[in-house]
C-alpha positions as a LaTeX table, in Angstrom:
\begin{tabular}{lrrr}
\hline
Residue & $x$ (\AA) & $y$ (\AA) & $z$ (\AA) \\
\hline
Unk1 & 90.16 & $-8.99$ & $-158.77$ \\
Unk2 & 91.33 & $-12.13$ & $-156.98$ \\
Unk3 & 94.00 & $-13.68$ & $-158.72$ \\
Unk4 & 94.46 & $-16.93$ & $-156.46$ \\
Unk5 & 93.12 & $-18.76$ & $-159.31$ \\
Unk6 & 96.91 & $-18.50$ & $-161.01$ \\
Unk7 & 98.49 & $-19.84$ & $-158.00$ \\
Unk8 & 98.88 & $-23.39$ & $-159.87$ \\
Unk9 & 100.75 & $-22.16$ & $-162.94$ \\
Unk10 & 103.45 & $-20.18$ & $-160.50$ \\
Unk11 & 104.22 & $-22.50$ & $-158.08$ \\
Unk12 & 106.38 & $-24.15$ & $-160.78$ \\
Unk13 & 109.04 & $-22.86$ & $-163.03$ \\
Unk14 & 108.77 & $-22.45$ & $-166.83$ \\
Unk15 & 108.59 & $-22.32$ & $-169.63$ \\
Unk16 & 105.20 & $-22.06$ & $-170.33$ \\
Unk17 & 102.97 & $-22.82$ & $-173.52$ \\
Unk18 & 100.18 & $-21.01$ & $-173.08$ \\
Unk19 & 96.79 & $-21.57$ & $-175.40$ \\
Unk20 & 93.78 & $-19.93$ & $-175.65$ \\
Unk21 & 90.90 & $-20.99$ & $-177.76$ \\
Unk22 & 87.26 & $-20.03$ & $-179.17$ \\
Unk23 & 85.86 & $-23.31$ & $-177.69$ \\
Unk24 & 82.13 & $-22.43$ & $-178.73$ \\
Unk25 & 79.93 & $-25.52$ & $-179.89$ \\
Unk26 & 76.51 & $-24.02$ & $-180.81$ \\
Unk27 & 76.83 & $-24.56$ & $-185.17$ \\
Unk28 & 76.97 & $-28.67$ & $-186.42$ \\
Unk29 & 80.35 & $-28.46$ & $-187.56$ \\
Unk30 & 81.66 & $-26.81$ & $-184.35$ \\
Unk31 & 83.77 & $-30.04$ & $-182.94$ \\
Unk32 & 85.02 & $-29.96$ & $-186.21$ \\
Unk33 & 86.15 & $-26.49$ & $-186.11$ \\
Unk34 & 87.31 & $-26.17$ & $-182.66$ \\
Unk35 & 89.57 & $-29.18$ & $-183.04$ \\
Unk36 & 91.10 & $-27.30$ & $-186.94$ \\
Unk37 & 91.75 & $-24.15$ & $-184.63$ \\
Unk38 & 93.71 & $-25.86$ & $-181.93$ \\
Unk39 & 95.66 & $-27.44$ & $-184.84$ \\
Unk40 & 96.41 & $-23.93$ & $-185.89$ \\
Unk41 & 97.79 & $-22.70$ & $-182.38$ \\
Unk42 & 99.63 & $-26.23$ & $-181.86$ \\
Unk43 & 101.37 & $-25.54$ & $-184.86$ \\
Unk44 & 102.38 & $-22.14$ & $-183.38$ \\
Unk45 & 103.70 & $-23.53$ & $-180.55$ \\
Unk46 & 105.70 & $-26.27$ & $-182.34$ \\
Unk47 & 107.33 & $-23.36$ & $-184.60$ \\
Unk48 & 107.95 & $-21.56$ & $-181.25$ \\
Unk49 & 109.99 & $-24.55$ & $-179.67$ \\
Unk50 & 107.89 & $-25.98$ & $-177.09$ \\
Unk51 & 108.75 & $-29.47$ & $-176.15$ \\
Unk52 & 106.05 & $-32.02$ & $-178.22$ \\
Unk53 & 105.75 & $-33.60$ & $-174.80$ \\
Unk54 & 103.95 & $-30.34$ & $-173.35$ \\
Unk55 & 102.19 & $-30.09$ & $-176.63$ \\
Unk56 & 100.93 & $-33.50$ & $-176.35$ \\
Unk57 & 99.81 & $-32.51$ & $-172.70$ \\
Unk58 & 98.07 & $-29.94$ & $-173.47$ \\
Unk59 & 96.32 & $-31.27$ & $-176.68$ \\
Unk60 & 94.80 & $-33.62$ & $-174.24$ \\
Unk61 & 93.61 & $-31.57$ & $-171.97$ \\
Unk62 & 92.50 & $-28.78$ & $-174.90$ \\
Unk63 & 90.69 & $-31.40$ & $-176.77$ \\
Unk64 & 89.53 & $-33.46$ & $-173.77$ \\
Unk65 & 87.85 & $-30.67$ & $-171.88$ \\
Unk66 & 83.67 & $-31.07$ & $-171.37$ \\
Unk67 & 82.03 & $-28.94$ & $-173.82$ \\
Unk68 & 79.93 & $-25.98$ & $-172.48$ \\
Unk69 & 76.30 & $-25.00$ & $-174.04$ \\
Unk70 & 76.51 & $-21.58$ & $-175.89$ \\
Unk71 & 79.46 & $-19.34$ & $-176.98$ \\
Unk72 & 82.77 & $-19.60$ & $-174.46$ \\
Unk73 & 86.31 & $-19.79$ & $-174.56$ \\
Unk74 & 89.20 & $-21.88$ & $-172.84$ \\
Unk75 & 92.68 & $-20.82$ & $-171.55$ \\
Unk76 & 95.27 & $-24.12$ & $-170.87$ \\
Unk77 & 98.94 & $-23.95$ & $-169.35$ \\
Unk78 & 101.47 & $-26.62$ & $-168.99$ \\
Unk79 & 105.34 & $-26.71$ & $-168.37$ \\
Unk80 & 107.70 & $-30.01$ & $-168.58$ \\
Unk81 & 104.74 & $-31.71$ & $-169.87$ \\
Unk82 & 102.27 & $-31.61$ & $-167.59$ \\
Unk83 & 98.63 & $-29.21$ & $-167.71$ \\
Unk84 & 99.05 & $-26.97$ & $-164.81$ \\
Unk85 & 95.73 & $-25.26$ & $-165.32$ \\
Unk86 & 92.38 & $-25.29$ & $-167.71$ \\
Unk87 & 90.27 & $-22.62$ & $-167.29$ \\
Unk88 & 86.73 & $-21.38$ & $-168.63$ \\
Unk89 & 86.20 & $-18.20$ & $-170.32$ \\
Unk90 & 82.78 & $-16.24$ & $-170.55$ \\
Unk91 & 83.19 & $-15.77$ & $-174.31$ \\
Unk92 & 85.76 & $-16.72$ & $-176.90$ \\
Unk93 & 89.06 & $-15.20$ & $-176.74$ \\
Unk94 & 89.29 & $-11.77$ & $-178.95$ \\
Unk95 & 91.59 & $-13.95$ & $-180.72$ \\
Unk96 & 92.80 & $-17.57$ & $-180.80$ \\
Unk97 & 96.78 & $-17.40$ & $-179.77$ \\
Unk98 & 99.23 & $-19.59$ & $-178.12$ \\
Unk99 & 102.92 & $-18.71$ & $-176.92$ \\
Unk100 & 105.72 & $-19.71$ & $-175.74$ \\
Unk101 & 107.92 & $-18.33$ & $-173.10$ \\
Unk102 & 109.57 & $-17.87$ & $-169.50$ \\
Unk103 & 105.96 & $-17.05$ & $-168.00$ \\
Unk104 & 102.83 & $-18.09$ & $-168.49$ \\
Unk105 & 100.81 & $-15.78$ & $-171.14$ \\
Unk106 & 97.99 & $-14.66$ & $-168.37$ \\
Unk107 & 96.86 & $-11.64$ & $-168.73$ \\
Unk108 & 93.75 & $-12.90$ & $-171.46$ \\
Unk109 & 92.68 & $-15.27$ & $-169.10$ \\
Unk110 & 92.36 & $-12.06$ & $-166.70$ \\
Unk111 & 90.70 & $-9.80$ & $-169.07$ \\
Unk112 & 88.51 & $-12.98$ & $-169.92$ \\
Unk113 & 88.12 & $-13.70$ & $-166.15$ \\
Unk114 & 86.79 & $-10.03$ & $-165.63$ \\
Unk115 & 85.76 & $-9.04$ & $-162.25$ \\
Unk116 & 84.02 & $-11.87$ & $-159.98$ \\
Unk117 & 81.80 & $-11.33$ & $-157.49$ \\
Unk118 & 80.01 & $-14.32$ & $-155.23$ \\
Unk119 & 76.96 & $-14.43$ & $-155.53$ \\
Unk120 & 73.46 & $-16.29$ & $-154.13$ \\
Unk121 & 69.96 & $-16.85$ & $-155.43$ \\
Unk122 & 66.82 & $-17.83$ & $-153.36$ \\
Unk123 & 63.51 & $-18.23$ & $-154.53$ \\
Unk124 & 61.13 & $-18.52$ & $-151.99$ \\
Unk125 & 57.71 & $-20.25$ & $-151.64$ \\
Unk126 & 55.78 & $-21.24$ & $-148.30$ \\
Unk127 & 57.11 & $-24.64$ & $-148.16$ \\
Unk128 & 60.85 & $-23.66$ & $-148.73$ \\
Unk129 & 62.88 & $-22.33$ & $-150.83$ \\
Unk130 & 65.48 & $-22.96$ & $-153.92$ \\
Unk131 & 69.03 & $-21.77$ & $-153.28$ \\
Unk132 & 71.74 & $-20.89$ & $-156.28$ \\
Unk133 & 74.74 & $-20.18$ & $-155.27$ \\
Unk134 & 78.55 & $-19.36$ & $-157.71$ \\
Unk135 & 81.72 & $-18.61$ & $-156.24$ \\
Unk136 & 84.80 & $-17.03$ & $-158.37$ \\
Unk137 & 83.67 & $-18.87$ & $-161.90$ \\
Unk138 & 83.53 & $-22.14$ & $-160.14$ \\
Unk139 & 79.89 & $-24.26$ & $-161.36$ \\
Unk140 & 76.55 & $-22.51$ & $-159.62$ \\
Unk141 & 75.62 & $-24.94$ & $-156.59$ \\
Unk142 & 72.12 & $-26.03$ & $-156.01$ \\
Unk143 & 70.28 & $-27.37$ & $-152.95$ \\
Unk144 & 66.98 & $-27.39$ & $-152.21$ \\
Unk145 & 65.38 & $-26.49$ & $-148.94$ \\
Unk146 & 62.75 & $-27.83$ & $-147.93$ \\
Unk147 & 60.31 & $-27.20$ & $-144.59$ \\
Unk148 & 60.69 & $-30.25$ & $-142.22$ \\
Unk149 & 57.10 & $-29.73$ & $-140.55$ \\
Unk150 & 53.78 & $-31.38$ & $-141.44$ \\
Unk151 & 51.50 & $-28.85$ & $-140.45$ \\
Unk152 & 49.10 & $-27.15$ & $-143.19$ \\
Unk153 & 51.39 & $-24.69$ & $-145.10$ \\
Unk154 & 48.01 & $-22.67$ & $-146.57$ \\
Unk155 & 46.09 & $-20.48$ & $-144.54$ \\
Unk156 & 42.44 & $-21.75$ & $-144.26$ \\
Unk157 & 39.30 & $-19.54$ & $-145.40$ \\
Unk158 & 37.97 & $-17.63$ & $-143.09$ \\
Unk159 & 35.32 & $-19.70$ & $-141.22$ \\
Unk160 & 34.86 & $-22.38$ & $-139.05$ \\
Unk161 & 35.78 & $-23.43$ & $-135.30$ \\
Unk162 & 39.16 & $-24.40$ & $-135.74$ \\
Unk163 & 40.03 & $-21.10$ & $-137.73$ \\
Unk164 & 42.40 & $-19.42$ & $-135.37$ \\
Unk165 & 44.00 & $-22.25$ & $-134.51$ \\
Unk166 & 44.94 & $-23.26$ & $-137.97$ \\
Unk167 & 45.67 & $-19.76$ & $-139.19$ \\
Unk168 & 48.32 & $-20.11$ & $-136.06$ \\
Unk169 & 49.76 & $-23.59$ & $-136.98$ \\
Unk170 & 49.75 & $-22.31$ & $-140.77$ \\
Unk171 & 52.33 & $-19.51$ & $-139.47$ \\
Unk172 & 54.21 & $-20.60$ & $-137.13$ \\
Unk173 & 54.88 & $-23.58$ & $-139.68$ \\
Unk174 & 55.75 & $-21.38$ & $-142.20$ \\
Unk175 & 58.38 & $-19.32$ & $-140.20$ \\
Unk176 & 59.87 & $-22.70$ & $-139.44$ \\
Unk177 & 60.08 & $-23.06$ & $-143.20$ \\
Unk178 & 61.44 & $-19.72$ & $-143.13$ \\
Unk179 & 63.94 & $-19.79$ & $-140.49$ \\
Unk180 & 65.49 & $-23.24$ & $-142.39$ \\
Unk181 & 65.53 & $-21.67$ & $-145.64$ \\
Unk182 & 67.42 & $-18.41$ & $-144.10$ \\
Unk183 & 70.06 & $-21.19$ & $-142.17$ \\
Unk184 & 70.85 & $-22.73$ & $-145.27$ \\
Unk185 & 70.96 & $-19.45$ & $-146.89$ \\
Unk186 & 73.33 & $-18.25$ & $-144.30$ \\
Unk187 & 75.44 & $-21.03$ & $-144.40$ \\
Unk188 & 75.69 & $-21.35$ & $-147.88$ \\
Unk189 & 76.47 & $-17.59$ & $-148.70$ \\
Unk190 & 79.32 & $-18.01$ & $-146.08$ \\
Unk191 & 80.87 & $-20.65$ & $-147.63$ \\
Unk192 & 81.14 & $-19.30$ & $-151.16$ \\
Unk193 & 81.55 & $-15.79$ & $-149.41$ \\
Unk194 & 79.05 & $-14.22$ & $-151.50$ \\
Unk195 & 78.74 & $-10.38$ & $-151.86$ \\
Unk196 & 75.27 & $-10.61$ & $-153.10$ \\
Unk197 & 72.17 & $-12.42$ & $-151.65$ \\
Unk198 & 69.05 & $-12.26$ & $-154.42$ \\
Unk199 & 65.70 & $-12.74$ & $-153.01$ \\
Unk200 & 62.51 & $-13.69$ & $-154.88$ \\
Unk201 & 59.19 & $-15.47$ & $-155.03$ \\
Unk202 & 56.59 & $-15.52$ & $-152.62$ \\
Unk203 & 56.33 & $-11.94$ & $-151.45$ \\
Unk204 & 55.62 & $-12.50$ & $-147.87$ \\
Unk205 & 57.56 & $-15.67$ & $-147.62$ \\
Unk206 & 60.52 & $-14.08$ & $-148.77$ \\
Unk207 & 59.83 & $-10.94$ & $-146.42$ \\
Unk208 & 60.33 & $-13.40$ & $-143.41$ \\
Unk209 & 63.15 & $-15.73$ & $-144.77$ \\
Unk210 & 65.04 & $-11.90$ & $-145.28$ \\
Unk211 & 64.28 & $-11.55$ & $-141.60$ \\
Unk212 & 65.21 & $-14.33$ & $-140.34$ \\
Unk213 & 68.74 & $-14.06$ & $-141.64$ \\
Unk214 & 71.57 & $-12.46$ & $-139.97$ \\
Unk215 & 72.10 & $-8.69$ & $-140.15$ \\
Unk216 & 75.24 & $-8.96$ & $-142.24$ \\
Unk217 & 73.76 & $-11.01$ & $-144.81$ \\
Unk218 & 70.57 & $-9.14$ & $-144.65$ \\
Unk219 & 72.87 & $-5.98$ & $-145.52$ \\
Unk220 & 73.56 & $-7.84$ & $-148.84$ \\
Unk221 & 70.57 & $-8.76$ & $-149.86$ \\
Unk222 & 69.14 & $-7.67$ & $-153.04$ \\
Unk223 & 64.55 & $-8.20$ & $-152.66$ \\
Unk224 & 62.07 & $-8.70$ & $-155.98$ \\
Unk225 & 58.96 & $-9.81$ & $-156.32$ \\
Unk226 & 60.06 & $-12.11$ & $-159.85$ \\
Unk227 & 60.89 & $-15.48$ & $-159.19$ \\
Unk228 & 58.71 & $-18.91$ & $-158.97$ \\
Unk229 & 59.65 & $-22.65$ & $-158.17$ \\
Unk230 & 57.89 & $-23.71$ & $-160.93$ \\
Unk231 & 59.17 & $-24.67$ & $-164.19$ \\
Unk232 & 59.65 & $-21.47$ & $-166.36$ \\
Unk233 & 58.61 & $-19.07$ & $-163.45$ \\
Unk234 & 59.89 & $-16.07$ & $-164.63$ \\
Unk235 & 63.40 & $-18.12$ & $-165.08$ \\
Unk236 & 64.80 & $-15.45$ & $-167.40$ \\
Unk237 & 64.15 & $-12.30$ & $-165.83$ \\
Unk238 & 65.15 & $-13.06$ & $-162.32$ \\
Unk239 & 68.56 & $-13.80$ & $-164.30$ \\
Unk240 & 68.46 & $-10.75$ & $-165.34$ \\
Unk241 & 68.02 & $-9.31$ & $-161.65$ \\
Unk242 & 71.01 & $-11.38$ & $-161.01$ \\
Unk243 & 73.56 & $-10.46$ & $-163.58$ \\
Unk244 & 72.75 & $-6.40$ & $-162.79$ \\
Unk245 & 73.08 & $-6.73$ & $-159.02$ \\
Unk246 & 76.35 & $-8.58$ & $-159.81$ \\
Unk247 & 77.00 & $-5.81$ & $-162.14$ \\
Unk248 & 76.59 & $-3.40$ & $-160.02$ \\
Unk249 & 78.68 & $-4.98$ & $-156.89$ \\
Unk250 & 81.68 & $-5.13$ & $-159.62$ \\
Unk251 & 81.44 & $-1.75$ & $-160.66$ \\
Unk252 & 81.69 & $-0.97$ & $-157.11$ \\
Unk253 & 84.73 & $-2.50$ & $-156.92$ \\
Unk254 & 86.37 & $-0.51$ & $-159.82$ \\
Unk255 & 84.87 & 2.37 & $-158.32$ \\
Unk256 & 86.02 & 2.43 & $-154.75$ \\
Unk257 & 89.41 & 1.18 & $-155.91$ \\
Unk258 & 89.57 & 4.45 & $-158.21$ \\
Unk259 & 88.40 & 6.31 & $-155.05$ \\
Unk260 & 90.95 & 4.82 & $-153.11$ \\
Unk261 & 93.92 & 5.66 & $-155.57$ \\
Unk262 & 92.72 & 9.49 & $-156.11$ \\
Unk263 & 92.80 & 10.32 & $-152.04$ \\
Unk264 & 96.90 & 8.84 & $-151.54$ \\
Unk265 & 98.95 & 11.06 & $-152.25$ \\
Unk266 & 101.62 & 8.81 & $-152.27$ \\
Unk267 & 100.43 & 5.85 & $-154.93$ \\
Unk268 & 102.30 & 4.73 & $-157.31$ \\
Unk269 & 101.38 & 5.84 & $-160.88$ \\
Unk270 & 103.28 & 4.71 & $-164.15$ \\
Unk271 & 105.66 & 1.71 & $-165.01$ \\
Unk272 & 108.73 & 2.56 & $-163.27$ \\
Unk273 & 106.91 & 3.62 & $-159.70$ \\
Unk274 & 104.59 & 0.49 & $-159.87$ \\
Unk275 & 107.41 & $-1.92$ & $-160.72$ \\
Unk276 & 109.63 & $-0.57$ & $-157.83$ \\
Unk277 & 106.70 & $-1.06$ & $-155.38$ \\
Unk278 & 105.99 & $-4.49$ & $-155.97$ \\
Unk279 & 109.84 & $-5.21$ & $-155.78$ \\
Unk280 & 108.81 & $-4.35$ & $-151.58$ \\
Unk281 & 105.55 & $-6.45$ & $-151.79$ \\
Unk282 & 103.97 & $-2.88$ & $-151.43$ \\
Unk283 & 101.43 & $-2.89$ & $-154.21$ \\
Unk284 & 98.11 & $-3.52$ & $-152.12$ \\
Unk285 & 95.94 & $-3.23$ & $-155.59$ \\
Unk286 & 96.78 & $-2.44$ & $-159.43$ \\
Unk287 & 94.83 & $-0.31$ & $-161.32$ \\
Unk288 & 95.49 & $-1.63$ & $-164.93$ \\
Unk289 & 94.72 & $-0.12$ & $-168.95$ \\
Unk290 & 94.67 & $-3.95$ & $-170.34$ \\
Unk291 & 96.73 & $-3.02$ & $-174.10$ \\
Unk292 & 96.72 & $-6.47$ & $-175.37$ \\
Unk293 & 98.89 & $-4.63$ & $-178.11$ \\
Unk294 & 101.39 & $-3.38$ & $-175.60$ \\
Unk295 & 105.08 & $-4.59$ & $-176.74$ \\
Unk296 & 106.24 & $-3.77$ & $-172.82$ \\
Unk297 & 108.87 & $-5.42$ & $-171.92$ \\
Unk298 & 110.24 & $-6.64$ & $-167.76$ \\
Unk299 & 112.97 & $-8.15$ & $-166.32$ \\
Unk300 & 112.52 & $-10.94$ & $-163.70$ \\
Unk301 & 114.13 & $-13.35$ & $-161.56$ \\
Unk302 & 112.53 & $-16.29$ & $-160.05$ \\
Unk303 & 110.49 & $-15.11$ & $-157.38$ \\
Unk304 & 107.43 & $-12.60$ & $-158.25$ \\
Unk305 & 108.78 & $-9.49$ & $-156.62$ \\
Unk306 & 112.13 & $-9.81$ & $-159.00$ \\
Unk307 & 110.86 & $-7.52$ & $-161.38$ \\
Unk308 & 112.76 & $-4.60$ & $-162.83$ \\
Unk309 & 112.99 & $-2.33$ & $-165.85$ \\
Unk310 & 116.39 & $-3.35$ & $-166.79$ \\
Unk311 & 118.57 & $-6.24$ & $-166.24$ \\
Unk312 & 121.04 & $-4.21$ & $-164.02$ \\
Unk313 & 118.56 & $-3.44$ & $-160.80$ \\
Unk314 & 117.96 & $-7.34$ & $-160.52$ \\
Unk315 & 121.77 & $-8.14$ & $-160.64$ \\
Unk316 & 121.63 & $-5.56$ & $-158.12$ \\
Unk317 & 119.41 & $-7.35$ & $-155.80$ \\
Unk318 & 121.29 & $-10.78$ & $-156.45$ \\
Unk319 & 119.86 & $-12.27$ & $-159.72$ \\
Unk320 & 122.54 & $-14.14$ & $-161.92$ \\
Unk321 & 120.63 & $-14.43$ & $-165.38$ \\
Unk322 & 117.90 & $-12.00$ & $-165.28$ \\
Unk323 & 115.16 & $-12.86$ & $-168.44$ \\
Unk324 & 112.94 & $-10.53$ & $-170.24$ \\
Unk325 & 109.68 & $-11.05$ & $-170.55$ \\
Unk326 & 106.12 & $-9.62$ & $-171.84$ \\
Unk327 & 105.38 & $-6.46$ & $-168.75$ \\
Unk328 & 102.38 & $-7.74$ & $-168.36$ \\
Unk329 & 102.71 & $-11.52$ & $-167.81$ \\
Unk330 & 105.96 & $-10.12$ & $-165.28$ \\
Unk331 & 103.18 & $-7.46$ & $-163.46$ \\
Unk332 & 100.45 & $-10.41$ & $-163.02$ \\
Unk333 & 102.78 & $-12.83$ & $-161.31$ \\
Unk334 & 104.32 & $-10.21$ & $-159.25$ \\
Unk335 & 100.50 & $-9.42$ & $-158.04$ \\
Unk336 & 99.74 & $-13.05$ & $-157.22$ \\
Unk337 & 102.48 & $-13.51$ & $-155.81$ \\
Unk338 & 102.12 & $-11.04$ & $-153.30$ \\
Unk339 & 98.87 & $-11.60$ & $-152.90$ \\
Unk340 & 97.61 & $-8.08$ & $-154.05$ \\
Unk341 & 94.61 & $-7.16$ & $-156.65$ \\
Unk342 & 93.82 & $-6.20$ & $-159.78$ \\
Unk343 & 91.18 & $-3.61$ & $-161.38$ \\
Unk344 & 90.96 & $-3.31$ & $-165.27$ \\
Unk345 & 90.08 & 0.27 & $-165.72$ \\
Unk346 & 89.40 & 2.10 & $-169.01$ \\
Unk347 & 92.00 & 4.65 & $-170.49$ \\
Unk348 & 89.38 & 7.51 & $-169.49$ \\
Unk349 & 88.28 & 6.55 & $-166.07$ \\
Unk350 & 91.57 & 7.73 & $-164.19$ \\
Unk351 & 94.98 & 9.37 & $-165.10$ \\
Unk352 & 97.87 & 6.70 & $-165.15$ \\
Unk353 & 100.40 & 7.17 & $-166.42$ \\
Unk354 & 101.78 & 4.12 & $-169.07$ \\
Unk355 & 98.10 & 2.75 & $-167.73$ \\
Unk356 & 99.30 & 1.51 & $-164.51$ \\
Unk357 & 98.29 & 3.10 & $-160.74$ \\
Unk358 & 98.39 & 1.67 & $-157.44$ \\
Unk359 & 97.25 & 2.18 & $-154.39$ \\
Unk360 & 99.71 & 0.97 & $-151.69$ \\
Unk361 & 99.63 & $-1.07$ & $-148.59$ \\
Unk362 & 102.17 & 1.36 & $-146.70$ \\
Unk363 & 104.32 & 4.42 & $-147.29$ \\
Unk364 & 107.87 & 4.91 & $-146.54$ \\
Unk365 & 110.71 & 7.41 & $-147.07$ \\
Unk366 & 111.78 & 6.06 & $-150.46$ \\
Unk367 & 107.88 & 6.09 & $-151.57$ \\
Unk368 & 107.43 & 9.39 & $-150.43$ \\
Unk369 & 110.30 & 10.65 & $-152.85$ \\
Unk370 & 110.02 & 8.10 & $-155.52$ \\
Unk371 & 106.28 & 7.50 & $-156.29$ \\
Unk372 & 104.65 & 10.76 & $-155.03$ \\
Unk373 & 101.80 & 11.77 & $-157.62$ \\
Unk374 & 101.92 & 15.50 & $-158.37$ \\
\hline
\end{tabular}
């Protein structure tokens, strides 16, 4: 998991109120009841000493945000005032909450979050083609793609003088169609880098748009004969194409990561081993049992890789007034701070030891001795 998306809410110091709310909307009194809950966590964070000038920031932005259709959720951050971030949620929070503290409270906006993949959508037709495209929980683009010719798109009945030669034009026209639709296509999937390209309509206009597009997009490409540019054409269960190839490019994820961390024989595995490789920006991905009722606690200075288990090491490495914080809001700032990734794994799916592995981005002598799995 990418966690760029925090870089706002760290490239300022704290303290940090943190909210998150059920922001749902789908019952008649649900305005009512979403603005009664984030009375209930501004109160919280009142009681908790946050400035009412942060409050009043981030009531604005809480209560101001544009309401989503169905069930969803909304995580909001501010320091000194000022909203550094507002970000959507898939579904409501497990619970509402709001804190206080040195760091921002991130790790439920990561759980939320879960893992993103890019992803397109083309449904194709003779005369073009309709392209969806999402990138990293940002709002699904849409252009449509049309064929620039004005040659007969249909193929004429057999018969006639001029048969050939229209059953020629009607091709040749179409591939044009084609070949536009798969530049677009290209261009589009390389600019939200998507991981998955899903194909449907038109069975044998979608065969050549797929073969008119580069190899390494063709690799990603996901075919099915559901799919229409008509209203209602099948709308729902291409969606559900969608969601399971996305599904299964996550899983993939999780899964070569765990591959990854059972073949080095030098990862780190357990709190103390993890925390002293991110202190050398050596952490290349964290494999992570989210414990939302972990009390866990970290040490930390002001940059991300000042992280310790006690208050000592960071005085050590030149920290005047080391704080302690939640482990897990020190553990997610250390990763985006050095730029490393995350994979939420379940308590059964590998051995870690306090639920934390990694799998490093080099080995030294110190690793060798001090994180070397059994």
């Amino acid at each position: 998991m990418d966690l760029s998306f925090l870089q706002p809410i760290y490239a300022r110091p704290g303290p940090w109120a943190s909210v998150y709310l059920d922001a749902s909307r789908n019952t008649e009194d649900g305005a009512i009841s979403f603005e009664l809950r984030w009375r209930g966590q501004r109160e919280q964070l009142e009681a908790a000493g946050a400035p009412a000038h942060t409050v009043r920031a981030l009531e604005r932005a809480v209560l101001g945000h544009s309401p989503r259709t169905g069930t969803y959720g909304i995580a909001a951050f501010a320091a000194d005032g000022e909203v550094a971030l507002l970000q959507y949620l898939p579904a409501p929070p497990r619970v509402d909450l709001a804190a206080y503290a040195p760091l921002p409270h991130a790790m439920p906006a990561v759980a939320g979050r879960g893992e993103e993949v890019a992803w397109l959508r083309v449904v194709a037709d003779r005369t073009g083609a309709s392209v969806d495209g999402v990138h990293s929980g940002s709002l699904a683009r849409r252009a449509q793609i049309r064929g620039s010719e004005s040659y007969p798109i249909r193929r004429v009945k057999p018969g006639g003088w001029a048969q050939s030669r229209f059953q020629r034009e009607a091709v040749t026209v179409w591939k044009r169609n084609a070949g536009d639709s798969a530049a677009a296509t290209a261009e589009l999937a390389g600019t939200v880098g998507a991981e998955v390209v899903v194909v449907g309509g038109d069975p044998q206009a979608r065969r050549m748009l797929v073969d008119q597009l580069p190899a390494y997009w063709r690799s990603r490409v996901v075919e099915t004969d559901i799919g229409s540019r008509a209203p209602g054409g099948d709308r729902g269960h291409l969606d559900d194409i969608t969601i399971q190839a996305v599904a299964d490019i996550a899983e993939r994820h999780t899964t070569d990561a765990l591959d990854r961390y059972g073949v080095q024989q030098e990862a780190a595995t357990g709190l103390t081993a993890v925390v002293d490789a991110l202190q050398r920006a050596q952490v290349d991905t964290l494999l992570l049992v989210d414990d939302p009722s972990s009390t866990a606690r970290l040490w930390i200075g002001p940059e991300p890789t000042q992280i310790a288990t006690d208050a000592d090491r960071l005085r050590q490495m030149a920290v005047a007034d080391p704080v302690q914080v939640r482990a897990d809001a020190a553990l997610v700032r250390a990763l985006a701070g050095t730029d490393a990734d995350l994979v939420l794994v379940d308590p059964d799916e590998a051995p870690l030891d306090d639920g934390l592995g990694a799998v490093l981005r080099y080995v030294d002598a110190s690793t060798s001795t001090v994180h070397q799995r059994p």
